[in-house]
C-alpha positions as a Markdown table, in Angstrom:
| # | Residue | x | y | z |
|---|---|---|---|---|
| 1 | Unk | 112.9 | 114.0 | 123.8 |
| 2 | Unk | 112.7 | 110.8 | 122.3 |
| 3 | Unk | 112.8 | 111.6 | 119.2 |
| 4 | Unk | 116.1 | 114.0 | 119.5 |
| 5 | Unk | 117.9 | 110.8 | 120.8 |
| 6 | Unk | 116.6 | 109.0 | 117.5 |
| 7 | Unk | 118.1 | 112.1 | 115.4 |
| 8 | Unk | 121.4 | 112.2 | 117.7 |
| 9 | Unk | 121.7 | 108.5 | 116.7 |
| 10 | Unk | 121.2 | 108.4 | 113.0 |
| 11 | Unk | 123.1 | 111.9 | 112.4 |
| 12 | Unk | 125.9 | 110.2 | 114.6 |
| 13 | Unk | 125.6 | 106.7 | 112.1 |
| 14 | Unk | 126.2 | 109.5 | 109.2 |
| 15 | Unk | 129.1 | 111.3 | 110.4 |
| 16 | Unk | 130.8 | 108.0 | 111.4 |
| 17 | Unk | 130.8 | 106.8 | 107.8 |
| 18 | Unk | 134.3 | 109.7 | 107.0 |
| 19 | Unk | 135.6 | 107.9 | 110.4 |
| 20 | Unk | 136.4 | 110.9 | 111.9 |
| 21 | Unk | 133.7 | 111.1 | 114.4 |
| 22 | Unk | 130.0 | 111.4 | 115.2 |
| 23 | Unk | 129.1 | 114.7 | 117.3 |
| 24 | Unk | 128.7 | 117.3 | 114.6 |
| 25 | Unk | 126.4 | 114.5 | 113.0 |
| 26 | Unk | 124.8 | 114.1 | 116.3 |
| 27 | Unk | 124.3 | 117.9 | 116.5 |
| 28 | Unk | 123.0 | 118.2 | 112.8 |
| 29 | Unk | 120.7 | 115.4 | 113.3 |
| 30 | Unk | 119.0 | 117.0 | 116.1 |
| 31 | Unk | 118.6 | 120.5 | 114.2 |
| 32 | Unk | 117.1 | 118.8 | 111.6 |
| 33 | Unk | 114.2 | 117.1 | 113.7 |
| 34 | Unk | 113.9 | 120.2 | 115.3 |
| 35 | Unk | 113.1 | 122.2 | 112.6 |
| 36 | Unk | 111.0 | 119.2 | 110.4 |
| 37 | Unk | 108.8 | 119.5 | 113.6 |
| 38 | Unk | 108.5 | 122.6 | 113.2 |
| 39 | Unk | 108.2 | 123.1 | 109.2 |
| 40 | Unk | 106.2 | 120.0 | 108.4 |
| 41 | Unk | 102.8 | 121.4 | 109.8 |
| 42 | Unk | 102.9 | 124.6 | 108.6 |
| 43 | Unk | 103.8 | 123.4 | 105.3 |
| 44 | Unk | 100.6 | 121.0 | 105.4 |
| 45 | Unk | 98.3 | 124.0 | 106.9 |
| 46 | Unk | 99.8 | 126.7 | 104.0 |
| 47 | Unk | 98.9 | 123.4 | 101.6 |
| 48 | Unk | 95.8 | 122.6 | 102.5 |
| 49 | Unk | 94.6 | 126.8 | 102.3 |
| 50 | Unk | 96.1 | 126.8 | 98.8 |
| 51 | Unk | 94.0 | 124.2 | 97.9 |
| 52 | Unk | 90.7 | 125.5 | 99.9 |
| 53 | Unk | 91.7 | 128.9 | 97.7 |
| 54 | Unk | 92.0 | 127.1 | 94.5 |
| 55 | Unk | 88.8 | 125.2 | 94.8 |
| 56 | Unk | 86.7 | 128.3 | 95.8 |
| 57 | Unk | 88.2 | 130.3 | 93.1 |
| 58 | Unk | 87.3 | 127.1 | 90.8 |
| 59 | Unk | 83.1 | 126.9 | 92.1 |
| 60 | Unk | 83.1 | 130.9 | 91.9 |
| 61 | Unk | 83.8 | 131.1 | 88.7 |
| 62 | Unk | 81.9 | 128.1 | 87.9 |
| 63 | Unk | 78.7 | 130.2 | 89.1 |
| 64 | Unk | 79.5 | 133.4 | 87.6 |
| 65 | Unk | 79.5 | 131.5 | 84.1 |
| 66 | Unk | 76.5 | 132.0 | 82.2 |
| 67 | Unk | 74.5 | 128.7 | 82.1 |
């Protein structure tokens, strides 16, 4: 909840800058938090099992090599 008032606000301090007025800002501002809340841990989760693949595939290979 908080933090929807904190997007309102800056998308509002955006849209204000043309003079026209702040709501569509205040509406885009929002959106945006709502879906960064949304994307930014599924973006780290999808990172972190590229890198869990990536390493595995490294050490497997590693041990297949002949010594």
């Amino acid at each position: 909840m908080i933090g929807d008032l904190i997007a309102a606000a800056i998308g509002r301090k955006i849209d204000l800058r043309d003079g026209k007025g702040g709501t569509l800002g205040a509406l885009a501002g929002v959106a945006t938090w709502k879906v960064a809340r949304k994307a930014v841990p599924a973006a780290i989760v999808i990172g972190g099992a590229y890198a869990a693949l990536r390493y595995l595939n490294r050490k497997l290979d590693g041990a297949a090599a002949p010594a």
